[in-house]
PDB file with one MODEL, atoms N, CA, C and O in Angstrom:
MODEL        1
ATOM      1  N   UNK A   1      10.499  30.797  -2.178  1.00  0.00           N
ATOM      2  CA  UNK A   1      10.774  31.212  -3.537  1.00  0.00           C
ATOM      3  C   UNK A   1      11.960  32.159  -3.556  1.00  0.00           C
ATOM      4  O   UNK A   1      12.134  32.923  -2.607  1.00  0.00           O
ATOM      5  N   UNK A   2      12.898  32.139  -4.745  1.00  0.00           N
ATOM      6  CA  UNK A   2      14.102  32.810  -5.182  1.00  0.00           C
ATOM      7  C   UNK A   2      13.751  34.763  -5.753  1.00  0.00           C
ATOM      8  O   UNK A   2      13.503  35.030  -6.929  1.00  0.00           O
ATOM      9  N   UNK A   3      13.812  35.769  -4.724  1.00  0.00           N
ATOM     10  CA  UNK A   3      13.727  36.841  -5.569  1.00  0.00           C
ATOM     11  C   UNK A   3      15.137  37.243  -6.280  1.00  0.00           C
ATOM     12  O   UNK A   3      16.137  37.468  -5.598  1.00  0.00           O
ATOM     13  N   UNK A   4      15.142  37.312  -7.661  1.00  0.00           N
ATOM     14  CA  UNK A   4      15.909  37.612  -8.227  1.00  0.00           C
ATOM     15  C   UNK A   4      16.169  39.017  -8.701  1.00  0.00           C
ATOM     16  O   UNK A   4      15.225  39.655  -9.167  1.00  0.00           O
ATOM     17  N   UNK A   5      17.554  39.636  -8.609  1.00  0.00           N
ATOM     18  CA  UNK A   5      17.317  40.954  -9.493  1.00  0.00           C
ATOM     19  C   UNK A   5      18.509  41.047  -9.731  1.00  0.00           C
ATOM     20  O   UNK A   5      19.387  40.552  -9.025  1.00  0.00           O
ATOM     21  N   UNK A   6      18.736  41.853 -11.011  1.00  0.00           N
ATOM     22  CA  UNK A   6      20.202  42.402 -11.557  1.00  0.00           C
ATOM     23  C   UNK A   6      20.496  43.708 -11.220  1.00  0.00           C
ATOM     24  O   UNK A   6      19.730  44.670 -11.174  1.00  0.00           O
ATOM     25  N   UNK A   7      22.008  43.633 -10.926  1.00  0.00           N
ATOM     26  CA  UNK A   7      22.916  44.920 -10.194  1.00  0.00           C
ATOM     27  C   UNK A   7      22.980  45.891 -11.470  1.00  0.00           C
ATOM     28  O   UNK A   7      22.932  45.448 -12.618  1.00  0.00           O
ATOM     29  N   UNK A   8      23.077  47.072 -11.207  1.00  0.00           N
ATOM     30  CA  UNK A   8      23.044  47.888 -12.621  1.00  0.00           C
ATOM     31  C   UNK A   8      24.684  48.048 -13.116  1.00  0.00           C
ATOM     32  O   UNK A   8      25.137  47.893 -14.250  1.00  0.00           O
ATOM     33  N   UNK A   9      25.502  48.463 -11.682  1.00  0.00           N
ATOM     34  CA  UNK A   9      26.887  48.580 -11.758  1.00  0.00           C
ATOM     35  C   UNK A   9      27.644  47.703 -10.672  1.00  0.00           C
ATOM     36  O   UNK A   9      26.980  47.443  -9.669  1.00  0.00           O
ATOM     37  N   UNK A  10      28.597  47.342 -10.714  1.00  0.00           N
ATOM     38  CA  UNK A  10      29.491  46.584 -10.077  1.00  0.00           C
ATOM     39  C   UNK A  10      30.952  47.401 -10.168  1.00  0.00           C
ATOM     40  O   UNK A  10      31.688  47.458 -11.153  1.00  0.00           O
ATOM     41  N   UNK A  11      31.143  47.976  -8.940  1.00  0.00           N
ATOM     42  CA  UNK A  11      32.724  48.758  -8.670  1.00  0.00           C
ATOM     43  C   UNK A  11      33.445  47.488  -7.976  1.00  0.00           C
ATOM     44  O   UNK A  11      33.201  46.788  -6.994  1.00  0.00           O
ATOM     45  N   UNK A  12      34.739  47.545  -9.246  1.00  0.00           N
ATOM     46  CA  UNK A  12      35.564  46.292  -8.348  1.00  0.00           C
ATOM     47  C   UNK A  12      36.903  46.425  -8.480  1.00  0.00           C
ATOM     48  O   UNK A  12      37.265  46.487  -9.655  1.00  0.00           O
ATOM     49  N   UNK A  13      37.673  46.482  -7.750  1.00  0.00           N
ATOM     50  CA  UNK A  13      39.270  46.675  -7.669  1.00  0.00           C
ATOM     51  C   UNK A  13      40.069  45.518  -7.242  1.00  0.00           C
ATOM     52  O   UNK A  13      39.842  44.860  -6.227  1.00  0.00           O
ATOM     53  N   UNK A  14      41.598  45.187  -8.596  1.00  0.00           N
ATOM     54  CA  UNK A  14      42.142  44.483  -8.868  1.00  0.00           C
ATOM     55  C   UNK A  14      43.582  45.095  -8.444  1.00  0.00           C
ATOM     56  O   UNK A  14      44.114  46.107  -8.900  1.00  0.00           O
ATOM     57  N   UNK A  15      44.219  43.943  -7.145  1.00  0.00           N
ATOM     58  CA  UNK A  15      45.146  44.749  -7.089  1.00  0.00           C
ATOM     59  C   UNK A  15      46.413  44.236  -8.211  1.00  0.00           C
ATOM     60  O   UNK A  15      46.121  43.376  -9.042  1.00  0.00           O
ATOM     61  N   UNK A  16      47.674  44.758  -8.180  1.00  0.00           N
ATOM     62  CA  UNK A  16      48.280  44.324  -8.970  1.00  0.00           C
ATOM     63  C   UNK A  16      49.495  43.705  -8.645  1.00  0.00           C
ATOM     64  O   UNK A  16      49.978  43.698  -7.513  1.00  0.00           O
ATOM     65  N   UNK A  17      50.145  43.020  -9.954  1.00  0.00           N
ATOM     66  CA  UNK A  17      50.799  41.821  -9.430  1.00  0.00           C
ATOM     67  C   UNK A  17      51.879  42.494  -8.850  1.00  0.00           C
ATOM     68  O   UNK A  17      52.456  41.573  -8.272  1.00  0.00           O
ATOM     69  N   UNK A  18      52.408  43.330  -8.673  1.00  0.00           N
ATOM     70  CA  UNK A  18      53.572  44.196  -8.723  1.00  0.00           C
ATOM     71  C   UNK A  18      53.375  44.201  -6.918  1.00  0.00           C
ATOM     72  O   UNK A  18      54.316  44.392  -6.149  1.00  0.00           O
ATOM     73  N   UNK A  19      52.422  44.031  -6.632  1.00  0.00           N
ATOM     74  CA  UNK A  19      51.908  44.520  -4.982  1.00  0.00           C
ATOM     75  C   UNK A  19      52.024  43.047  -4.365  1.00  0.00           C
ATOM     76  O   UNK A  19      51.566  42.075  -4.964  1.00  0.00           O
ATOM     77  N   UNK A  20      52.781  42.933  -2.911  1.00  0.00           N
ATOM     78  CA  UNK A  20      53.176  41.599  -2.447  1.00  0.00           C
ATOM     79  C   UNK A  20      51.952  41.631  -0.999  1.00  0.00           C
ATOM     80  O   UNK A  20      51.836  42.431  -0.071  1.00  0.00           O
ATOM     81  N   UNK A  21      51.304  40.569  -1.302  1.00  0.00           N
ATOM     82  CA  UNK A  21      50.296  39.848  -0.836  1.00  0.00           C
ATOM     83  C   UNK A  21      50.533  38.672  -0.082  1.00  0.00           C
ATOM     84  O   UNK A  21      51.269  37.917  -0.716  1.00  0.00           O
ATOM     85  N   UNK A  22      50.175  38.182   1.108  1.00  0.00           N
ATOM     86  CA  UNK A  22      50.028  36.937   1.655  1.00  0.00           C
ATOM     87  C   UNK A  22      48.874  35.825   1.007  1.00  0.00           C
ATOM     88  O   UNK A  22      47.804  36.204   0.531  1.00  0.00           O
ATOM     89  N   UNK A  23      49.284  34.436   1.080  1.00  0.00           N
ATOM     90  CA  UNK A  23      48.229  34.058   0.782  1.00  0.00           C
ATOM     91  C   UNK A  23      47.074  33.757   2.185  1.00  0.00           C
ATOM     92  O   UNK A  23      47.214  33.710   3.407  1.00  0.00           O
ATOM     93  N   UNK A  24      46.115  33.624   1.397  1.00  0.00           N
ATOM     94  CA  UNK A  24      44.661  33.980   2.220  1.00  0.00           C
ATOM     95  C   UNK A  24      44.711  32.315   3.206  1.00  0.00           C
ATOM     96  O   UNK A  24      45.069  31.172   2.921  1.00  0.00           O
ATOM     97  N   UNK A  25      44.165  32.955   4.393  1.00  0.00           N
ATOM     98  CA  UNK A  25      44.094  31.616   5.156  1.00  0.00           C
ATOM     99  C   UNK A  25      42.721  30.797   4.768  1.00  0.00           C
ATOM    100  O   UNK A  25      42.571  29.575   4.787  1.00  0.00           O
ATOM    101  N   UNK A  26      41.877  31.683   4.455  1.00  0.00           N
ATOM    102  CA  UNK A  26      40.299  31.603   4.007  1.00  0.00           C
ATOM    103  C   UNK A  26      40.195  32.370   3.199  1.00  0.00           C
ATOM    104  O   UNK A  26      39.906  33.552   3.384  1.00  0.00           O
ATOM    105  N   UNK A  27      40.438  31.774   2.017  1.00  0.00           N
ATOM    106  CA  UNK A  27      40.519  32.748   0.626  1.00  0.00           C
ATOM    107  C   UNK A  27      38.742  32.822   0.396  1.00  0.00           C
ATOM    108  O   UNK A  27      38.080  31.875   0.819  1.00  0.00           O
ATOM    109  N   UNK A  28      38.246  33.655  -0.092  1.00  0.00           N
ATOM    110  CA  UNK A  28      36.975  34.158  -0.509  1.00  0.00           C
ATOM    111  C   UNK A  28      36.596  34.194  -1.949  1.00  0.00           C
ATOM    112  O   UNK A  28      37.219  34.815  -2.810  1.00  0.00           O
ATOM    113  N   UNK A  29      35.449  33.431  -2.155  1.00  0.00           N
ATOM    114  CA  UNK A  29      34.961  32.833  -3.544  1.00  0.00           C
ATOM    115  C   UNK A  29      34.476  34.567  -4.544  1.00  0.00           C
ATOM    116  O   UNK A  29      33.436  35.179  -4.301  1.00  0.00           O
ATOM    117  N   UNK A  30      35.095  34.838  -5.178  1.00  0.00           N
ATOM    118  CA  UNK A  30      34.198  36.021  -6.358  1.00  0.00           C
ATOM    119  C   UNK A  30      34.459  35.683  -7.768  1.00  0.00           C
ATOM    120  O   UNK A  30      35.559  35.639  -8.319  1.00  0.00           O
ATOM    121  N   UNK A  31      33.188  35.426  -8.325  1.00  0.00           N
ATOM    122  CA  UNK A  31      33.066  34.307  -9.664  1.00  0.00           C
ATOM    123  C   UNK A  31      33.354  35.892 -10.631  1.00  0.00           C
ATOM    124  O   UNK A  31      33.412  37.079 -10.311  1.00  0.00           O
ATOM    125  N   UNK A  32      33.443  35.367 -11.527  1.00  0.00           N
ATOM    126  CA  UNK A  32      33.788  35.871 -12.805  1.00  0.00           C
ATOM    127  C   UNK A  32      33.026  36.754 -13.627  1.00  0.00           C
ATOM    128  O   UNK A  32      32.867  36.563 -14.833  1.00  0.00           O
ATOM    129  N   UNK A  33      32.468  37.893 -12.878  1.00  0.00           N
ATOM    130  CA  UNK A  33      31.345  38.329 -13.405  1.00  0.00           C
ATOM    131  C   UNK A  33      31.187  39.160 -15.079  1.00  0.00           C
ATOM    132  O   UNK A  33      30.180  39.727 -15.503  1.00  0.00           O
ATOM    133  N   UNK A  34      32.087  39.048 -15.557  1.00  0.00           N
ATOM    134  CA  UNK A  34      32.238  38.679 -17.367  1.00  0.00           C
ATOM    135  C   UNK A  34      31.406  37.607 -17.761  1.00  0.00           C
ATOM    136  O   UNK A  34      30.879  37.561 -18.873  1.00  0.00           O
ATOM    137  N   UNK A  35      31.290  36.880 -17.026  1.00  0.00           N
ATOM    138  CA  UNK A  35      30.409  35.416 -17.447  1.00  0.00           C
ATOM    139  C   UNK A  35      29.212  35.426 -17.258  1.00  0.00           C
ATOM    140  O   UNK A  35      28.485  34.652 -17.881  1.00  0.00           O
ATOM    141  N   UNK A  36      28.432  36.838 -15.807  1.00  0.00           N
ATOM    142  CA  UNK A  36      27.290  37.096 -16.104  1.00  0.00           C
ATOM    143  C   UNK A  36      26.737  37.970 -17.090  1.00  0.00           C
ATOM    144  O   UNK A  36      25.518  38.101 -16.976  1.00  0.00           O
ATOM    145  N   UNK A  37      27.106  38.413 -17.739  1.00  0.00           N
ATOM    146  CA  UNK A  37      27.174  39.280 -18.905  1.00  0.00           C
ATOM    147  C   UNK A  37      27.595  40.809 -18.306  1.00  0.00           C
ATOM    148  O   UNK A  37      27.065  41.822 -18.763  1.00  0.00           O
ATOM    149  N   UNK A  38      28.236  40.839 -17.628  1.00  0.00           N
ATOM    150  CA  UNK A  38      29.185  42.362 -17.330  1.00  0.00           C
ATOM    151  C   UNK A  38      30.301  42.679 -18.345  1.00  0.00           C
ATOM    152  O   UNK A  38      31.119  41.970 -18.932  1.00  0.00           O
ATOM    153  N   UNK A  39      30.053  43.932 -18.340  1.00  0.00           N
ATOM    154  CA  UNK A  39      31.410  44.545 -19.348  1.00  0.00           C
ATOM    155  C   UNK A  39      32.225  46.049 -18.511  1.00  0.00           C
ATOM    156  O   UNK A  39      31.899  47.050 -17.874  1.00  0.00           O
ATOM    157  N   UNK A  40      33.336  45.429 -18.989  1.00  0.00           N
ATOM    158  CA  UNK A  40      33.792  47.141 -17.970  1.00  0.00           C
ATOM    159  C   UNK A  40      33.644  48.092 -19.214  1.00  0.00           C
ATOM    160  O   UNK A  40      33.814  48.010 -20.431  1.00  0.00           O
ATOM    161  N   UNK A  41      33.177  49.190 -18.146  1.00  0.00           N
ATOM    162  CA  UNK A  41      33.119  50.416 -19.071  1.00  0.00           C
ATOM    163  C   UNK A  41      33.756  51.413 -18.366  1.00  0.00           C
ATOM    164  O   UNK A  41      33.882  52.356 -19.146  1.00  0.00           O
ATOM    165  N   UNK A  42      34.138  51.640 -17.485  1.00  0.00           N
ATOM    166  CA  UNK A  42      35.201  52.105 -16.856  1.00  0.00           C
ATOM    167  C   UNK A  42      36.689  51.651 -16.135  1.00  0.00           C
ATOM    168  O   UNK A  42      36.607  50.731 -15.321  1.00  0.00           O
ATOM    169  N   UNK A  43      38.093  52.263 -16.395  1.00  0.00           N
ATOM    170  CA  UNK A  43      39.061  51.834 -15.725  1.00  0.00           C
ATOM    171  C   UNK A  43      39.999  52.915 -15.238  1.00  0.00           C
ATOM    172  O   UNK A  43      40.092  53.989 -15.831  1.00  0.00           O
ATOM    173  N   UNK A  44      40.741  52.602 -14.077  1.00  0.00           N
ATOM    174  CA  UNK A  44      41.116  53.412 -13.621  1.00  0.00           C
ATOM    175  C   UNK A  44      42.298  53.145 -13.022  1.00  0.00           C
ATOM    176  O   UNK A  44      42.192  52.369 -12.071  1.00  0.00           O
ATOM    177  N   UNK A  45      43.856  53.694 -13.365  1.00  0.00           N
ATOM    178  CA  UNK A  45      44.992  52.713 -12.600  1.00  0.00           C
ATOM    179  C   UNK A  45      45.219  53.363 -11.988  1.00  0.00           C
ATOM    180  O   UNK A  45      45.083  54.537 -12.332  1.00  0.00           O
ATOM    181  N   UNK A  46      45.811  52.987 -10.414  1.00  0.00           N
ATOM    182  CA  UNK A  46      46.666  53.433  -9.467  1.00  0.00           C
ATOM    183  C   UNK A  46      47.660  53.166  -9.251  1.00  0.00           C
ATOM    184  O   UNK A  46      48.157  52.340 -10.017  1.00  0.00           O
ATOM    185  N   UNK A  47      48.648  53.769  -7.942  1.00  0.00           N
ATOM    186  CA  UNK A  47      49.470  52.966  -8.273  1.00  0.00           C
ATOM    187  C   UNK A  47      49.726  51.497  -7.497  1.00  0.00           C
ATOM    188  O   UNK A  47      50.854  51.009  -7.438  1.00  0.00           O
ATOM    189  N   UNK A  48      48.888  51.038  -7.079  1.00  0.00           N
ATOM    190  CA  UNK A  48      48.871  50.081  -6.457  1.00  0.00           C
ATOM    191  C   UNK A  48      47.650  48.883  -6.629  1.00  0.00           C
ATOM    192  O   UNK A  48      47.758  47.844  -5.976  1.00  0.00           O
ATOM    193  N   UNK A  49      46.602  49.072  -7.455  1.00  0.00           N
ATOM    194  CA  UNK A  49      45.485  48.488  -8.052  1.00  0.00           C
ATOM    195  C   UNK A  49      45.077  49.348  -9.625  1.00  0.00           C
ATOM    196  O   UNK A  49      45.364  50.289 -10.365  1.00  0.00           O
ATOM    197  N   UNK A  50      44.260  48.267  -9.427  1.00  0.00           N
ATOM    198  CA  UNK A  50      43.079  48.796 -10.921  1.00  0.00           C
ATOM    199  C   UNK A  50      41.558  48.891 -10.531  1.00  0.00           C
ATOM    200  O   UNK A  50      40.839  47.916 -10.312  1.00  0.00           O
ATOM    201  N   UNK A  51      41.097  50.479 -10.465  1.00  0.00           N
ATOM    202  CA  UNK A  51      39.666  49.800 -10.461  1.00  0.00           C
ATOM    203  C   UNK A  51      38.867  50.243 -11.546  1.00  0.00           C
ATOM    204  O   UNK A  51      38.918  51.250 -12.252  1.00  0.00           O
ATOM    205  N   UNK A  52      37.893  48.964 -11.504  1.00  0.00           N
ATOM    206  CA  UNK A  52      36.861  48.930 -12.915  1.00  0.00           C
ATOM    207  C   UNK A  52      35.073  49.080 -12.300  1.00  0.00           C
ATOM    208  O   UNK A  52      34.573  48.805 -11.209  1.00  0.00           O
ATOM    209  N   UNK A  53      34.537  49.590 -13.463  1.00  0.00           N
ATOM    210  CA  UNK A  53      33.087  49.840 -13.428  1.00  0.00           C
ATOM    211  C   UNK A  53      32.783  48.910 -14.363  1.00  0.00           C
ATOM    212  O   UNK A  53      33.381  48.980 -15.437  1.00  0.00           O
ATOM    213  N   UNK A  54      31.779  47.835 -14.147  1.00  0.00           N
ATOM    214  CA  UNK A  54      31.193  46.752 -15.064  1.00  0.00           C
ATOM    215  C   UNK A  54      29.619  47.485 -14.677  1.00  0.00           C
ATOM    216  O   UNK A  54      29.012  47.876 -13.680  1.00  0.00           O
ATOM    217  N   UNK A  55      29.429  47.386 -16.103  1.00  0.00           N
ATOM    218  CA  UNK A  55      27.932  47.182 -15.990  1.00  0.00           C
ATOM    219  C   UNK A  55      27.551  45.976 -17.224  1.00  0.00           C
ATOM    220  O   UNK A  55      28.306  45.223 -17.838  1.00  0.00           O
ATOM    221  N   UNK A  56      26.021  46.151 -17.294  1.00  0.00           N
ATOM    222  CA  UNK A  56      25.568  44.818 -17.671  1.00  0.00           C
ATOM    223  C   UNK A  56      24.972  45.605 -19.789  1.00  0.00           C
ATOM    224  O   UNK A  56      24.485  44.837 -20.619  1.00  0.00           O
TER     225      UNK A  56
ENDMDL
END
């Protein structure tokens, strides 16, 4: 059987386009978690990313 449970917060950092990146040899799957019903309620810029606080 599947135990299920929901995350309360999700810390996640976006870097930005401005920042030069390789592409991934084994790029890594992270779905869209706006679509699980997350909302950011926090943001925060640097100068080299963005990071956000989603909660639900």
């Amino acid at each position: 059987f599947w135990i299920i449970f929901e995350i309360d917060e999700i810390f996640l950092s976006k870097i930005k386009d401005s920042v030069e990146v390789k592409k991934a040899v084994e790029p890594l799957y992270f779905p869209n978690i706006e679509d699980y019903g997350y909302k950011i309620v926090d943001k925060k810029d640097y100068e080299e990313f963005i990071a956000y606080v989603y909660k639900k």
